[in-house]
N, C-alpha and C positions, 0 to 999 in steps of 0.2 A: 767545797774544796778550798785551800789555801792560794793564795794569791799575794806574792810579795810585790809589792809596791815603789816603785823609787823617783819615781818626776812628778808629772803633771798629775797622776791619778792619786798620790798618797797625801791631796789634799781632799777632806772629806766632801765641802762641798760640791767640788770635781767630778769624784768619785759617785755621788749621789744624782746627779745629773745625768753622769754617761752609764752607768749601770741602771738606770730607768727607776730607782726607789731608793729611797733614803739608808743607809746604813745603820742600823742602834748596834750594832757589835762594837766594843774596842775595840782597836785597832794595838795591835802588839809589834812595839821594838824589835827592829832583826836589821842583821847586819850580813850584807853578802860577800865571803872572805874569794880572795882570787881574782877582783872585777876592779872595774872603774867607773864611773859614767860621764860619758864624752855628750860629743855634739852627735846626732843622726846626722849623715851626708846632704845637702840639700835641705835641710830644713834648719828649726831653732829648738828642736823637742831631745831629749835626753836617748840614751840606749846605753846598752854596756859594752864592754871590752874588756876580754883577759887582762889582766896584770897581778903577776904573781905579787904578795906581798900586801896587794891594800885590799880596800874592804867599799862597799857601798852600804850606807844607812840607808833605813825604808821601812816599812812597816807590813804586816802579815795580814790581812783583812780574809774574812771567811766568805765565800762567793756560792751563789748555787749556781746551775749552769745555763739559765736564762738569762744572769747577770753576764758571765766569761762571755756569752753570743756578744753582748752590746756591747762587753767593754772590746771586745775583738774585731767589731765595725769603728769602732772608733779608734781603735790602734791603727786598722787601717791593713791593707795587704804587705807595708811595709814590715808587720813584726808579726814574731810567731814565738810562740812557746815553749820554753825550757822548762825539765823540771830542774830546781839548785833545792839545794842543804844552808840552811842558813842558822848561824848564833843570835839566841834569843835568850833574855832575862831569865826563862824558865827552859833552859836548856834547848839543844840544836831543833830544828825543825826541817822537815819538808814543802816544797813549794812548788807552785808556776811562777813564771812570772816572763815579761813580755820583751823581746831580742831583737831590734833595729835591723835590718839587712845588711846595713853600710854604715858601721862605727869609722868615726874619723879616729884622728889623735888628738883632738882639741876637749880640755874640761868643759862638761857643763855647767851653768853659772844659773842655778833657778830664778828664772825673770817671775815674778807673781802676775805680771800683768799682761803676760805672752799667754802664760798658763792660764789666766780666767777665762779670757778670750776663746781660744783655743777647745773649753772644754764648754764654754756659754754656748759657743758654735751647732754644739754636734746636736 
């Protein structure tokens, strides 16, 4: 299944750690129209928020579903799954991808070194 990516996990190292095996897929340009990514409530980790007009950058990585289990202990009970529609290089696509419970109003601002942390942890 497809899985669009927009914080912590659309670094592949990251991604390769919490999903329990290394990635060889590209990873494919997609851009999610209608959103934004804020700060999660209480934490320093990204999520999204409507907002008509913008877009969030992020990447489409193809997952099987013992990857989605891990990557979903590690997203934590905070976030759950939307399907979106996203624009890509090679026309629209379909997706999962993972939904904060508690979007603030505040941009998120990717820290690298919150994000390595944070996914060396899990």
């Amino acid at each position: 299944m497809n899985l669009f990516l927009y914080g912590t996990l659309a670094d592949p190292a990251a991604l390769a750690r919490c999903a329990g095996k290394p990635v060889r897929a590209t990873p494919l340009p997609a851009r999610l129209p209608g959103f934004t990514r804020v700060l999660l409530r209480g934490a320093r980790y990204p999520t999204l928020r409507r907002a008509p007009g913008k877009q969030v950058p992020g990447i489409i990585m193809r997952v099987n579903a013992d990857m989605l289990v891990r990557l979903q202990n590690y997203e934590s009970a905070r976030y759950h799954r939307i399907r979106v529609r996203l624009h890509t290089p090679n026309g629209p696509k379909r997706a999962l991808c993972f939904y904060g419970d508690a979007p603030t109003r505040i941009a998120w601002v990717p820290d690298t070194k919150v994000m390595t942390l944070r996914s060396r942890s899990f």
